[in-house]
N, C-alpha and C positions, 0 to 999 in steps of 0.2 A: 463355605464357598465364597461368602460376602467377603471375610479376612484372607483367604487367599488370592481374591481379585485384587484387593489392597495393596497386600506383597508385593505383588506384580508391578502394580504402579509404582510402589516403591522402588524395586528395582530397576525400574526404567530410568526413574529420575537418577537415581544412586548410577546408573551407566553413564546417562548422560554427563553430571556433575566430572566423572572422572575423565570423559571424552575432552569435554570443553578445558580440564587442565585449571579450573580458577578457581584460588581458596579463600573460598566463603568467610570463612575464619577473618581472612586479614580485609576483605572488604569491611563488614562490620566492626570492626576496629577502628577502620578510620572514618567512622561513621560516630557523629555526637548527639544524631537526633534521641528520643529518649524514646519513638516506637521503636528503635534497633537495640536497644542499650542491653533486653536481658534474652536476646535473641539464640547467644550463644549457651549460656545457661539453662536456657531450655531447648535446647539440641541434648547438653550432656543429660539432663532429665529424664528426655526422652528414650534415648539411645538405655542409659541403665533401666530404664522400664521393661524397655524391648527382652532385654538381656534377661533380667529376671523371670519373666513371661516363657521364656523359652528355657529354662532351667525349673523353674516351678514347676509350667503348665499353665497356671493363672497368675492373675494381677493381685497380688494382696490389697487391702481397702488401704493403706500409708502409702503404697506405691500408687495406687491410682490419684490418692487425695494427691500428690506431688504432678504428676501429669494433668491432674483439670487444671492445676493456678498456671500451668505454661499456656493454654489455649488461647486465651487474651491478648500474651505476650505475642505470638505467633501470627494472629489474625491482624495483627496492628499492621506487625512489620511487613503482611504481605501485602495490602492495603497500601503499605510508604512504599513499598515498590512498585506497584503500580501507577500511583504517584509523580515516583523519579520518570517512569519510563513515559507516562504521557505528555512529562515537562520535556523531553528531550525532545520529544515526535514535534510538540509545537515551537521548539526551538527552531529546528530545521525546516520546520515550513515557514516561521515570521521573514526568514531571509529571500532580499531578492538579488541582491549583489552577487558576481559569480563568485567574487572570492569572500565573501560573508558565508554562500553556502559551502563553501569548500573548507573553509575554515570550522565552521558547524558541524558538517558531516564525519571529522576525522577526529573531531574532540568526543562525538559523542558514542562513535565505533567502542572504546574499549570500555565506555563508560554504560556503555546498555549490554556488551555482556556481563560486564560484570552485575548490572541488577538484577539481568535476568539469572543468573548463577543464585545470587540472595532471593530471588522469586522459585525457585527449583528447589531449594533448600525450606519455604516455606509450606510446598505444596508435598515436599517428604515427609515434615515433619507432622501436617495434619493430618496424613495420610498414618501415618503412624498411632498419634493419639487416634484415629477412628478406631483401628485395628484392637489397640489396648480397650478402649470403650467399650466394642463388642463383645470385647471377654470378659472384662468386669458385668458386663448387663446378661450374660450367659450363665455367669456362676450365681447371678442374687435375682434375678428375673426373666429366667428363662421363655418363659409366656409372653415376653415383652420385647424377645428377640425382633423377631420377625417386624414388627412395628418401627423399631430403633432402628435396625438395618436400613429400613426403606426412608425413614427422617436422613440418615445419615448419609443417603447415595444424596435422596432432593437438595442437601447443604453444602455438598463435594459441587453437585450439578452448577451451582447458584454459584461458587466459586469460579470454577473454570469456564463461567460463560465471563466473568467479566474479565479474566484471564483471557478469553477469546477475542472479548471488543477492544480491549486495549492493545494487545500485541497485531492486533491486524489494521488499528491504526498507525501501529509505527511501520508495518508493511509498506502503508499506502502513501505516508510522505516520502519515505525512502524514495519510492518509485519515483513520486513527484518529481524529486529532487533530480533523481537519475534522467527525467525526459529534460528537464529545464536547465541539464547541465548537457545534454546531447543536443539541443536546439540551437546551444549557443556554443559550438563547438567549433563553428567558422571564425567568431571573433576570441574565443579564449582556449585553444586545443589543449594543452596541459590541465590547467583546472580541471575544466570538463572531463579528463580521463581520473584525475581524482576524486571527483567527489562521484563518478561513476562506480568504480573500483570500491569506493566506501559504502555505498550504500550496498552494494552487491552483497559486503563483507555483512552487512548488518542484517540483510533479509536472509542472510546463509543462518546465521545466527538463532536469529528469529524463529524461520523455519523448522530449524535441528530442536529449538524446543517444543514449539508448539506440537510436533511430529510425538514427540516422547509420551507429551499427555496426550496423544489422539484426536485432538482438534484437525476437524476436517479441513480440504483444503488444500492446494498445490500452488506452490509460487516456485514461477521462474525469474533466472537474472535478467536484469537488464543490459542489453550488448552495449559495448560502446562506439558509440558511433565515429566512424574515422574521419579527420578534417581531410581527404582528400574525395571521402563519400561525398562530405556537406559541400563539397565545391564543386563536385558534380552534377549533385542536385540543384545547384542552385546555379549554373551555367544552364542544365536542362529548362528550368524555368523561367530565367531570360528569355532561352532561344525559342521556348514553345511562346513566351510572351510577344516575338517580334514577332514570329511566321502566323499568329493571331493578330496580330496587329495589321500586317501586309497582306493577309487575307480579305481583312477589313476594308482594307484599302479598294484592292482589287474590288470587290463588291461596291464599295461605292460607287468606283468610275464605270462600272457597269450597268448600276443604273444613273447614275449622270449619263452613260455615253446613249443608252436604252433612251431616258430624257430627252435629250439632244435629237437623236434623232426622228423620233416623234415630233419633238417641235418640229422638224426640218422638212418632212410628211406632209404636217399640217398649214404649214408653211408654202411648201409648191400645189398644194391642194386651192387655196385661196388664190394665189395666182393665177394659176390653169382655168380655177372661177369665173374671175375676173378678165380674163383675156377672152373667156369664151362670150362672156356676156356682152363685150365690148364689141366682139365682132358683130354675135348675132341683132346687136344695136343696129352698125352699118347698112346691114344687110337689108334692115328693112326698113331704113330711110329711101336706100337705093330702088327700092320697088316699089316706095309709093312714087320716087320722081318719074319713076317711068311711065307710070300711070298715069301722073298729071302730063 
């Protein structure tokens, strides 16, 4: 059951690789590092392994000893892709210039399918030596199946988790990229629908493979925002800005005019005061003269 789940992975990736259209083959070719150099030699390895395995029934111990020494080979290069592709993510995000990012984002569109195509190719092929593994540990330690299986899913796990943190980093600059080129879509409208457009093209990418290995997760594109939206918006936010401002207004002179008038209150209150006091002064001057 463990080797027929395998399969299956297998042939997810094997759909994919033929979906995407890009040959692995000529990537690694033009590749000089020396984690890619024996990449392709251990694909053929592999693949005659497979072949004989399904023609046998089991792995003979020459055929298997030829499958361990690619393991290394494999593990390296998928490691160097992980590599390229987290150089690309902080490529695209060092940039602040729109046409720095615009220029970033379409160099590195065909340049991150094509690693992740050489990362899909290394996740088949370890998927494969697991396969062949369990059948050599089936025919000479039957008893140690079960144990092997369960080593074998924990080192699959451990792989595609950091297959998981890498590729959802290149997610999240994309996006980045996508808002910081929609924001400034009032002063650079072309750019800005390019490196929209690119990133889109790159989370499609992304997506379609992380989808294949079962990494949880849903990403949407990001819309492009229209220079006639961003000058709407940003008319709206003048105009909410003035009729706040002239609201403002209003309320001051309302308590200024509130003020005012108050003083004006307190103002004929002291007069009326003093007018009364001045009378009632008279008043009683005149009654003491009468008296005297």
């Amino acid at each position: 059951m463990a080797q027929v789940a395998m399969q299956q992975s297998m042939d997810e990736i094997t759909d994919y690789l033929a979906e995407i259209d890009e040959k692995v083959d000529d990537v690694l070719r033009a590749q000089k590092d020396a984690a890619l150099a024996g990449m392709i030699g251990a694909g053929f390895v592999i693949e005659d392994a497979m072949t004989i395995r399904e023609s046998l029934g089991r792995v003979p111990e020459t055929t298997w000893d030829q499958v361990q020494s690619t393991a290394g080979t494999i593990a390296s290069a998928q490691a160097y892709s992980l590599r390229r592709l987290d150089a690309l993510a902080v490529k695209i995000e060092s940039k602040t210039a729109m046409a720095d990012i615009a220029k970033a984002a379409k160099q590195a569109e065909p340049e991150i399918r094509e690693w992740l195509a050489v990362l899909a190719r290394t996740v088949q092929l370890l998927d494969a030596k697991d396969v062949l593994e369990l059948e050599r540990v089936l025919e000479t330690a039957p008893r140690e199946l079960d144990r092997h299986r369960l080593a074998l899913r924990a080192a699959r796990q451990n792989r595609l988790e950091k297959i998981a943190t890498s590729t959802a980093m290149l997610l999240e600059r994309a996006d980045a990229a996508a808002g910081i080129a929609n924001a400034k879509v009032l002063l650079h409208p072309g750019t800005a629908t390019s490196v929209v457009r690119s990133s889109n093209s790159v989370t499609a990418d992304v997506a379609a493979f992380r989808g294949r290995l079962g990494l949880e997760g849903e990403h949407e594109s990001v819309a492009t925002r229209r220079w006639v939206e961003a000058a709407a918006d940003m008319r709206d936010g003048v105009r909410i800005g003035v009729e706040d401002t002239g609201a403002a207004g209003v309320d001051i002179a309302k308590r200024l005019g509130s003020g005012a008038a108050e003083r004006a209150r307190s103002a004929r209150g002291k007069v009326s005061r003093g007018i009364g006091e001045r009378v009632q002064r008279r008043r009683e001057r005149g009654e003491k003269l009468n008296d005297d």
